[in-house]
C-alpha positions in Angstrom: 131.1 59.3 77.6 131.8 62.3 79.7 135.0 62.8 77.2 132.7 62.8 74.3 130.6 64.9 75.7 132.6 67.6 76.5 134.5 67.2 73.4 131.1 67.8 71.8 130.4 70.7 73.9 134.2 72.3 72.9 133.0 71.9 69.1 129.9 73.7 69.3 131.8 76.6 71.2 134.3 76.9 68.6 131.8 77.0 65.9 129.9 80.1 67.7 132.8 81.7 68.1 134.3 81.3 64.5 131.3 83.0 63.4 131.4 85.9 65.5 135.3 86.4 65.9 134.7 89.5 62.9 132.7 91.3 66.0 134.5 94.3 67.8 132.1 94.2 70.7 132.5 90.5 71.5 135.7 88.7 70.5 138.3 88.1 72.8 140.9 90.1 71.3 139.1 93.3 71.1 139.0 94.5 74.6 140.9 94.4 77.5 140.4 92.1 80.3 141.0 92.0 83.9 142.7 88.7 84.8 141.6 89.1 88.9 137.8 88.6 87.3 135.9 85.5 87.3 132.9 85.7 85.2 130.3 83.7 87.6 129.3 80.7 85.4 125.4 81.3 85.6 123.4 80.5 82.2 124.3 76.8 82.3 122.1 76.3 85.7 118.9 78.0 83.6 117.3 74.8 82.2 118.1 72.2 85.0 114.6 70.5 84.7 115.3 69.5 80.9 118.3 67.4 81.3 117.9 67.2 77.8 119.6 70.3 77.4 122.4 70.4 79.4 125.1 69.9 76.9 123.8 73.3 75.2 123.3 75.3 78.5 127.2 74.7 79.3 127.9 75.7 75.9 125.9 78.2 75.8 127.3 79.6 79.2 130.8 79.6 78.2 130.1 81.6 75.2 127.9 84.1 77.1 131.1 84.1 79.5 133.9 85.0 76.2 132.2 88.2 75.5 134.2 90.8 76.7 132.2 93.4 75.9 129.3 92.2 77.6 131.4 91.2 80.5 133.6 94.2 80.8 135.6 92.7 83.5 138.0 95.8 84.2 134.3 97.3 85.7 133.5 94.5 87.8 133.8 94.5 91.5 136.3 91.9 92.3 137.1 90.6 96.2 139.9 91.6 97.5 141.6 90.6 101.3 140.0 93.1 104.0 142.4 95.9 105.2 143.2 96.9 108.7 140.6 99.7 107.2 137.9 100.3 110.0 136.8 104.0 109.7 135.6 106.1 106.9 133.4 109.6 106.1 130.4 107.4 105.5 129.5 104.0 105.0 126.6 102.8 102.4 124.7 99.8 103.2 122.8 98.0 100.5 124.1 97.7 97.2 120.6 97.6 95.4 119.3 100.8 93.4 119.6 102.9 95.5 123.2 102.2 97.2 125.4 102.7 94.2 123.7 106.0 93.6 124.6 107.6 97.2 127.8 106.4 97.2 128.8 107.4 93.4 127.7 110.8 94.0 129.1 111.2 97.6 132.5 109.9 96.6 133.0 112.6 93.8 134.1 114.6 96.5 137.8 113.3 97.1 138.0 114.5 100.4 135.7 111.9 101.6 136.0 108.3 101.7 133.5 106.1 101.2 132.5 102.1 101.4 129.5 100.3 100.0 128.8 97.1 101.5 126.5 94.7 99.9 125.3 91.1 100.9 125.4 89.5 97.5 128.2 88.8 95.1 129.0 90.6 92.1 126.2 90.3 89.3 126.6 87.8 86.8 126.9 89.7 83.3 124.2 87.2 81.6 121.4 88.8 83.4 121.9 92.3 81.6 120.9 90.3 78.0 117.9 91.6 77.2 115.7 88.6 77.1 117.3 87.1 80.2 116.9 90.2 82.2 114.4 87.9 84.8 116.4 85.0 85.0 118.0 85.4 88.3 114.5 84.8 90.4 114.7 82.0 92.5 118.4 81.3 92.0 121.2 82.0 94.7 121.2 85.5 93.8 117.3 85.9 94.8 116.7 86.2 98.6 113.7 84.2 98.0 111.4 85.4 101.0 108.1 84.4 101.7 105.3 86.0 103.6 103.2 85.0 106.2 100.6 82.9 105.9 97.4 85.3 104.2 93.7 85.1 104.8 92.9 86.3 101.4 95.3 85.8 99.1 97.9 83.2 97.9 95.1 80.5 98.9 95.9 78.0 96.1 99.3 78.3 97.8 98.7 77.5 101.9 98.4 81.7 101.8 101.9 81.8 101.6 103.4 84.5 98.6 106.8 84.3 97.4 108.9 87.5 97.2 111.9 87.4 95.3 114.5 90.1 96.5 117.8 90.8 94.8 120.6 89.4 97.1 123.2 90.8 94.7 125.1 93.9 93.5 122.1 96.0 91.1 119.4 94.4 93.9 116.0 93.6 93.0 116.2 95.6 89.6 119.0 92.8 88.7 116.1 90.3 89.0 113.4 92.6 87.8 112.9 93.8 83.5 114.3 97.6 84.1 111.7 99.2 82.7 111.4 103.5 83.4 108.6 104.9 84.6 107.8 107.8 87.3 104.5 107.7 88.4 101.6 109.9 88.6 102.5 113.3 90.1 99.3 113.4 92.4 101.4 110.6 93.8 103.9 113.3 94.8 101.9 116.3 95.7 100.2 114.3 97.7 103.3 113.8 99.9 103.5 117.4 99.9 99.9 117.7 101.1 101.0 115.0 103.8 103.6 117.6 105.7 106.6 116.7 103.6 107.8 119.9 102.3 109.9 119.7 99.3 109.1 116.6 98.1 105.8 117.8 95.7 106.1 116.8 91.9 108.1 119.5 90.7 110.4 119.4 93.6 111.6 116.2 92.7 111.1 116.7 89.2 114.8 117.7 88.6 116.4 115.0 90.4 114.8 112.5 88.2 116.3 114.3 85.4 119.7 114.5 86.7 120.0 110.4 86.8 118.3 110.2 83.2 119.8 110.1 79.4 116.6 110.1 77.2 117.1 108.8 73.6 113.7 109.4 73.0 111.8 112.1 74.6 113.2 115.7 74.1 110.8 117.3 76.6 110.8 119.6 79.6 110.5 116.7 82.1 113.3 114.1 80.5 117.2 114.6 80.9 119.6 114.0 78.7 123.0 114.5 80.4 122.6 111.5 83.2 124.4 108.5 83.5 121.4 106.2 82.9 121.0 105.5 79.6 116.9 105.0 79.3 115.4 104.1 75.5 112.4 102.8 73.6 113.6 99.3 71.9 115.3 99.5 68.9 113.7 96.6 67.4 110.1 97.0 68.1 108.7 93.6 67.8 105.2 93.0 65.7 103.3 91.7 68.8 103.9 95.0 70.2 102.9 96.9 67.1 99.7 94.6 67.6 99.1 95.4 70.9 99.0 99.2 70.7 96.8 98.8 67.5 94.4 96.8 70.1 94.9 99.6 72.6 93.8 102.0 70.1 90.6 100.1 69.5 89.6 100.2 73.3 89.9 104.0 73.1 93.6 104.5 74.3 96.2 106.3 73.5 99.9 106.0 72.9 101.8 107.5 75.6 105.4 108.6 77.6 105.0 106.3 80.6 106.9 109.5 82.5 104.3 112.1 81.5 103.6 114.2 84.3 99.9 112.2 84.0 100.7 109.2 82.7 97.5 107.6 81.2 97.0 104.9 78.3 99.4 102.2 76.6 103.3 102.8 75.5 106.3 101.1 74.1 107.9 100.5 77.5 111.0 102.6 77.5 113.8 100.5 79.5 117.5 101.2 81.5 119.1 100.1 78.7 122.4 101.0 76.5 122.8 101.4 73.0 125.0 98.2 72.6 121.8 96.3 74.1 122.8 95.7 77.6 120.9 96.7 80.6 121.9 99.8 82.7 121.6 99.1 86.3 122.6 101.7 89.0 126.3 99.9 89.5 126.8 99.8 86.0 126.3 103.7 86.4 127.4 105.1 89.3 130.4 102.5 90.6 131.9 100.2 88.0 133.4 103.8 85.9 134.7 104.9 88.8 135.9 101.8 90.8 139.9 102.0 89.4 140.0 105.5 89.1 138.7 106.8 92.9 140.6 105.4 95.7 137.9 107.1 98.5 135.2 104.3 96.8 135.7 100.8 98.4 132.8 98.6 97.5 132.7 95.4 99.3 130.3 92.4 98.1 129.0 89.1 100.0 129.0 92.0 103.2 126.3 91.1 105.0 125.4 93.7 108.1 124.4 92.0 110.8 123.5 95.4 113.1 123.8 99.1 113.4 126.7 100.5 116.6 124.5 102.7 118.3 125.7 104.7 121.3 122.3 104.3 123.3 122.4 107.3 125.8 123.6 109.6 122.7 121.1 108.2 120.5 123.5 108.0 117.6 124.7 105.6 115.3 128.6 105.2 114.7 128.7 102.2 112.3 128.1 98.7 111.1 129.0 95.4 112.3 129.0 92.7 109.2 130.3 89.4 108.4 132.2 89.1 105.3 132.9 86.7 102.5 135.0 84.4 104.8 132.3 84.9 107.7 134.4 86.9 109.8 133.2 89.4 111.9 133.9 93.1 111.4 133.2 96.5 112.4 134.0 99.6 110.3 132.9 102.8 111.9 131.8 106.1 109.9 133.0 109.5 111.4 129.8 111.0 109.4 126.7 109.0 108.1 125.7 105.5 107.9 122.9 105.5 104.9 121.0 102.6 104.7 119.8 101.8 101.5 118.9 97.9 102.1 115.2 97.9 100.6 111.9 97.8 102.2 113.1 94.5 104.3 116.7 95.1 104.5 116.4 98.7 106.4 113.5 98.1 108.2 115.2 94.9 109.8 118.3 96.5 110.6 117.0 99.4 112.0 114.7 97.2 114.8 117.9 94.8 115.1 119.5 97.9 116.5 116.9 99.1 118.8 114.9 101.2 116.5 111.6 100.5 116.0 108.3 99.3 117.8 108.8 98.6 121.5 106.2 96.7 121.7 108.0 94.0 119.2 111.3 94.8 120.7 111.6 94.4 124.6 109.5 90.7 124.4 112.7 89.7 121.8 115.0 91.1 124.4 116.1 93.9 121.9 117.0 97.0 123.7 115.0 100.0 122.8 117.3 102.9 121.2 114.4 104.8 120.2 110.6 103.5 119.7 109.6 104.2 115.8 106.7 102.6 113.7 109.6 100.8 111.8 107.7 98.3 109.4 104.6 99.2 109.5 103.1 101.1 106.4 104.0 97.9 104.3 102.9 98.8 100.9 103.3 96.2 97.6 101.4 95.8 94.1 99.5 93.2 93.7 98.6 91.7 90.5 96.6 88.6 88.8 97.2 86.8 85.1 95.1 86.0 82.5 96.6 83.8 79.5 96.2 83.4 76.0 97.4 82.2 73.4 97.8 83.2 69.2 97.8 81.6 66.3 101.3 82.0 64.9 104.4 80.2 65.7 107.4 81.2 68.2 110.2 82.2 66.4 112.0 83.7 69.7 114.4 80.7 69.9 117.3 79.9 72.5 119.7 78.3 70.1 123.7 78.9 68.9 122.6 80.3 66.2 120.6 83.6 68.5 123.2 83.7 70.7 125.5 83.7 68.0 123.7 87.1 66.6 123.4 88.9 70.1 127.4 88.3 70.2 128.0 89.4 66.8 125.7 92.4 66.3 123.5 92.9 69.5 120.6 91.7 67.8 117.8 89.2 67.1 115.5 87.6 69.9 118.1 87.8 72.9 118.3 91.7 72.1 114.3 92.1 73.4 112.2 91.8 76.4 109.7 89.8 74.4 106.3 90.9 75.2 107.4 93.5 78.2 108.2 96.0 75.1 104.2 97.2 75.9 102.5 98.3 78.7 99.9 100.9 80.4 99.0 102.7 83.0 94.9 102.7 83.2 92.2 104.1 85.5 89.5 101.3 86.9 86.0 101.9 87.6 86.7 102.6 91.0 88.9 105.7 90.4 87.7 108.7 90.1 87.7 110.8 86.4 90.6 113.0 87.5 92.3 110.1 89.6 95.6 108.7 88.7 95.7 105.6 87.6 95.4 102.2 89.2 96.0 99.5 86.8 99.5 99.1 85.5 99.5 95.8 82.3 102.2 94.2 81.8 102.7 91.2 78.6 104.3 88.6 79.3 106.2 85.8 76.5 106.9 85.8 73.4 110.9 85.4 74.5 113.1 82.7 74.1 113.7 81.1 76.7 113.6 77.1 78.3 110.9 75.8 76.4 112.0 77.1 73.0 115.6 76.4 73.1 116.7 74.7 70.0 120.3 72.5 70.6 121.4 72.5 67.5 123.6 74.9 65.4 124.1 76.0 61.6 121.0 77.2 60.3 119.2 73.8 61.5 116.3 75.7 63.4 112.9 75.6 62.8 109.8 78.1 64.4 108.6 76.3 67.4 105.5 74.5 66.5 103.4 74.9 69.2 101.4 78.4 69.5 103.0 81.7 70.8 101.5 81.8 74.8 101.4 85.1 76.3 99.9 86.5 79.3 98.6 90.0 80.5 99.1 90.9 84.2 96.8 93.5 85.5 98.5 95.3 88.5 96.8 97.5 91.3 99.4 100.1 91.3 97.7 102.0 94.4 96.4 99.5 96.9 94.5 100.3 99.8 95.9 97.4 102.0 98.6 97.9 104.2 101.0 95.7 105.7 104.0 94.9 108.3 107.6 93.5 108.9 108.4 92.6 111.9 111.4 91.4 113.9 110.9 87.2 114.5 113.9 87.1 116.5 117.2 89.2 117.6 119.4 86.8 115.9 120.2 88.8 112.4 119.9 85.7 110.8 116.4 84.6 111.6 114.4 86.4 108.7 111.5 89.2 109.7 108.1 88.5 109.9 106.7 89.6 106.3 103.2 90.3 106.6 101.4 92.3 103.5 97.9 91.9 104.5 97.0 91.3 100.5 94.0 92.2 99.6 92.6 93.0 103.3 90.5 96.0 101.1 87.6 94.6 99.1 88.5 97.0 96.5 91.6 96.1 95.9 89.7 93.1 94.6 87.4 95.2 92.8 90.7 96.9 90.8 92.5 93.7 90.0 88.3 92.3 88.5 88.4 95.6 86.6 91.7 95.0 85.1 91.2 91.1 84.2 88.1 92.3 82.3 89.8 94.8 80.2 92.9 92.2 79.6 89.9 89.9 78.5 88.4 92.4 76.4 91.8 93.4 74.7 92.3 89.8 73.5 89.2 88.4 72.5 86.9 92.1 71.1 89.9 94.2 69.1 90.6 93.3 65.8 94.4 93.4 65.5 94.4 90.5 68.3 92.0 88.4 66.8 93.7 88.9 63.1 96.5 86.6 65.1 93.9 84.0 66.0 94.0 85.3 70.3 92.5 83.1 72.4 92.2 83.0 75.6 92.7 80.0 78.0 89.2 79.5 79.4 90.2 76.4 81.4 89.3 77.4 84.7 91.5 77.1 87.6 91.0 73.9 89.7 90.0 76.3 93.3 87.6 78.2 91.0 85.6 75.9 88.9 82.2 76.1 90.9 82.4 79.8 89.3 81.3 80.2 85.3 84.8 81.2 83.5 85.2 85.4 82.9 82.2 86.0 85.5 83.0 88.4 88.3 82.8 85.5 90.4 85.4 84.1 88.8 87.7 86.7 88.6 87.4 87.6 92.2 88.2 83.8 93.0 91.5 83.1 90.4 92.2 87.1 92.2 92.2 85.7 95.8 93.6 81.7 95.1 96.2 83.0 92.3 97.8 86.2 93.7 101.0 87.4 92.5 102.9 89.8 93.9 105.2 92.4 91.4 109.0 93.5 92.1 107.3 96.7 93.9 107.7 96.6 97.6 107.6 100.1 99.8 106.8 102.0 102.9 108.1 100.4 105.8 110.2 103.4 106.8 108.3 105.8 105.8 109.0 110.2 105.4 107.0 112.3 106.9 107.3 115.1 109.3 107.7 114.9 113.6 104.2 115.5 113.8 103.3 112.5 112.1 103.1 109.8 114.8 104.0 106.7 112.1 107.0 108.9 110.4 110.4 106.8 110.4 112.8 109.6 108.7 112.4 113.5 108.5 112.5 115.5 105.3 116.2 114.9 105.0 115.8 110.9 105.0 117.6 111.5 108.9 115.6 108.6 111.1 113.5 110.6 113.6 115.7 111.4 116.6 118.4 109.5 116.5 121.9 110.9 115.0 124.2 109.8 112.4 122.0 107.7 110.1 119.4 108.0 107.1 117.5 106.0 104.7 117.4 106.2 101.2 115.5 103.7 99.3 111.8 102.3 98.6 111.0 101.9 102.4 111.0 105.9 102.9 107.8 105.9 100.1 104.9 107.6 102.4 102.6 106.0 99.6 104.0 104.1 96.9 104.0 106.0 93.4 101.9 104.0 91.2 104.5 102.8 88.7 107.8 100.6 88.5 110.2 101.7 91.6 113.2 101.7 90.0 113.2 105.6 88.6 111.5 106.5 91.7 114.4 105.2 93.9 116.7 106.5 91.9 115.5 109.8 93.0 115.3 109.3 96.3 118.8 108.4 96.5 119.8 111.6 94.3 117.9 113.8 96.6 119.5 111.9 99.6 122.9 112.7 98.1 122.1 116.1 97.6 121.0 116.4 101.5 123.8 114.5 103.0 126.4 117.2 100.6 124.6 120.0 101.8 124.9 118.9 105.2 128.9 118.1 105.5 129.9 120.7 102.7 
């Protein structure tokens, strides 16, 4: 059986692959490939609880694999044997968003040498398809954290919230759907107005610009000459054509989600190239230069395990970390160590080393370098569901025949992010007129995946029968509630206490209510939605059923019992200047007071712009480049 079925499995690859052998940007002939690179086989483990479709996962795994385009294996970080290698300029901790940024820009200087280390493996290629740009959560490239029990949140769930984290090269935005957005720039100024000079909206202005590559927007405040590639979709689906026509009828406007005052619905622009792949921050600033600098080293499945301080100097020298083999090593940096681990990952290393509350420190036997409010400042969006449904049928399909027409031409229903081509950025009732905004929407669906996988190949596939099902998330993109991290243990294994005090602030309530209303109202009063046959699911949730369904009652319940948290963590090391008691790191990202080290990522946020972080961290990291050149020029 297990002959046949492979034999079976062969067949349907070759059939694929017949069909798309014509195509220059996927056959195996057409590009050159490096033999040290193992593709990670990753899209046959997608459908595991439908053992039904197994035979057509493997299949459809190894033909994802055979694109060489897609793959572009002479870009691809492969292992290599350590070296005898243990110093360098500076050493770059985190490969997320913001890593590959700080060390792409400090290692155009060939004077310096420089050596990202990361904790995940290399990413797997499948997860920059368009439609599978998600697929990562919960799999062994997801940290897969959890928080603290809450008092008023997560309650259908023991309290307890999941937070997927990326543990793998691209971080979090390799889990996450890339979209580009800036925030508000009241967000900004009102750094500025906090003590940190130099970081107002147009301060930081051009080092957004100098990552971006707008194919849309022509505009003062968009570049053009960045590596990122960012882009509307080039096929704009008809459910997103709907959706801004609904938006319209509610009074809103079209919009550049990275206007200076970003305020009404858009076609989402994404990180994304013009053959249809995503753009992550490796893809950018490493994987062009990884064969042509020898002063970049970038080291994968690297975890660091602590900081080398020398205590009575106060200064940090560099990392300890146990590599792919689970060896420990030590590689010391006779400049900077930048730590660009993410709002857990920084903040954890920094109290493993002694830097951070001494009142969580000395009981866990740490020894106290120097005593910061590391942690604290804990700052995440928080967002609810609602879900409907229309009255048309799902022709989004997983099948040979779609994967077939991503390989071949970059197009069809893998090409798109489904329902995630819209969203908006909105103001609730309890923002002021001139406030920024504080509802974000996000669609979800319409996007093959799982459930409308179709095993067969040659034309045989019909629409999906069942009705599209779509949901809106309403997002509080400016919470009030503030949370912590704290260290559980010194053991760098034992994972920080993650505690985000979700929805602590009644009015963060009050937002989220406000937003489910107006995803109500979108779906069931505009025209252009009810021209589909929307509906929305009015079955109430089993914790909420003592409440009438689309009450305020009700909303505040499914709000509380059904909580979700987005991709959009920051805070816990947060700017500011040494007058400011709960500062972490100065102007210049330096930690306060202790020598040789910075942080560059989300965790540095004083308040969290009220948009997706990815463009935001990007900047950081720019600007942190930018200091740390100015500082060893």
């Amino acid at each position: 059986m297990k002959v046949y079925f492979y034999f079976h499995v062969l067949c349907q690859v070759v059939n694929v692959l017949a069909s798309t052998s014509s195509n220059n940007k996927g056959s195996l002939g057409s590009c050159v490939q490096n033999v040290e690179h193992i593709e990670t086989s990753f899209v046959k483990d997608l459908c595991k609880s439908n053992p039904d479709l197994e035979e057509f996962m493997i299949a459809a795994d190894i033909l994802i694999r055979s694109d060489c385009a897609l793959i572009d294996s002479c870009r691809r970080v492969v292992e290599q044997p350590h070296d005898d290698l243990d110093e360098v300029d500076f050493i770059v901790v985190g490969g997320g968003v913001a890593g590959p940024v700080v060390a792409g820009r400090l290692s155009e200087n060939p004077n310096w040498t420089v050596t990202l280390l990361e904790s995940g493996p290399e990413q797997p290629a499948a997860t920059d398809i368009p439609a599978l740009l998600s697929s990562a959560i919960a799999t062994k490239y997801d940290w897969q954290y959890s928080t603290t029990p809450q008092k008023n949140a997560c309650l259908a769930y023991g309290g307890v919230c999941g937070w997927p984290r990326g543990k793998v090269l691209g971080g979090t935005a390799a889990l996450s759907g890339s979209m580009y957005s800036r925030g508000h720039r009241d967000i900004y100024d009102g750094w500025l107005r906090d003590g940190n000079v130099g970081w107002g909206y147009d301060d930081v202005l051009p080092f957004f610009k100098m990552s971006e590559n707008n194919k849309d927007y022509h505009s003062e405040h968009h570049g053009k000459r960045g590596p990122i590639s960012v882009q509307k979709p080039t096929e704009i689906l008809p459910i997103t054509r709907t959706l801004m026509e609904a938006a319209q009828e509610l009074g809103y406007e079209e919009i550049d989600m990275s206007d200076p005052e970003p305020m009404g619905f858009s076609i989402a622009q994404l990180m994304m190239s013009s053959s249809k792949t995503r753009v992550t921050t490796p893809t950018a600033y490493l994987r062009p230069h990884l064969r042509t600098r020898g002063n970049l080293r970038v080291r994968t499945n690297s975890h660091v395990t602590r900081l080398l301080v020398a205590a009575d100097r106060r200064s940090v020298y560099g990392v300890e970390y146990v590599d792919g083999s689970n060896r420990t090593r030590r590689l010391t940096a006779r400049k900077e160590v930048i730590l660009c681990a993410g709002v857990i990952g920084s903040a954890h290393l920094l109290m493993l080393s002694g830097i951070g509350p001494a009142e969580d420190l000395r009981p866990l036997g740490v020894p106290v370098v120097q005593d910061l409010r590391v942690g604290h400042n804990l700052q995440h969006h928080v967002a609810s569901k609602l879900t409907f449904q229309l009255n048309v049928t799902n022709d989004r399909l997983l099948s040979f025949d779609t994967i077939g027409q991503y390989m071949k031409h970059r197009s069809g229903p893998l090409s798109t992010t489904g329902g995630l081509q819209t969203s908006a950025f909105l103001r609730s009732d309890r923002a002021g007129p001139a406030e920024p905004a504080d509802v974000q929407l996000f669609f979800d669906g319409y996007s093959p995946n799982c459930a409308y996988a179709r095993p067969v190949y040659g034309g045989q596939c019909a629409a999906a029968a069942d009705p599209v099902v779509m949901n809106v998330r309403p997002v509080n993109v400016r919470p009030l509630s503030r949370g912590s991290i704290r260290l559980a243990s010194a053991d760098p294994f034992v994972r920080p206490r993650i505690d985000p005090n979700y929805l602590a602030a009644e009015a963060d309530v009050d937002v989220l209510v406000w937003g489910l209303r107006l995803a109500n109202d979108l779906v069931t009063r505009t025209k252009a939605l009810q021209r589909l046959g929307a509906t929305v699911d009015r079955k109430p949730v089993d914790q909420c059923i003592r409440h009438a369904f689309g009450t305020d009652p009700y909303w505040r319940c499914l709000v509380r019992y059904h909580t979700r948290g987005e991709n959009h963590h920051a805070g816990t090391c947060k700017m500011g200047p040494a007058s400011d008691p709960t500062a972490v790191v100065d102007l210049e990202l330096r930690v306060h007071r202790v020598r040789g080290v910075r942080v560059a990522d989300s965790s540095v946020f004083p308040t969290q712009p009220n948009c997706n972080p990815i463009a935001p961290v990007i900047m950081v990291a720019e600007r942190a480049a930018h200091f740390i050149k100015n500082t060893w020029r």
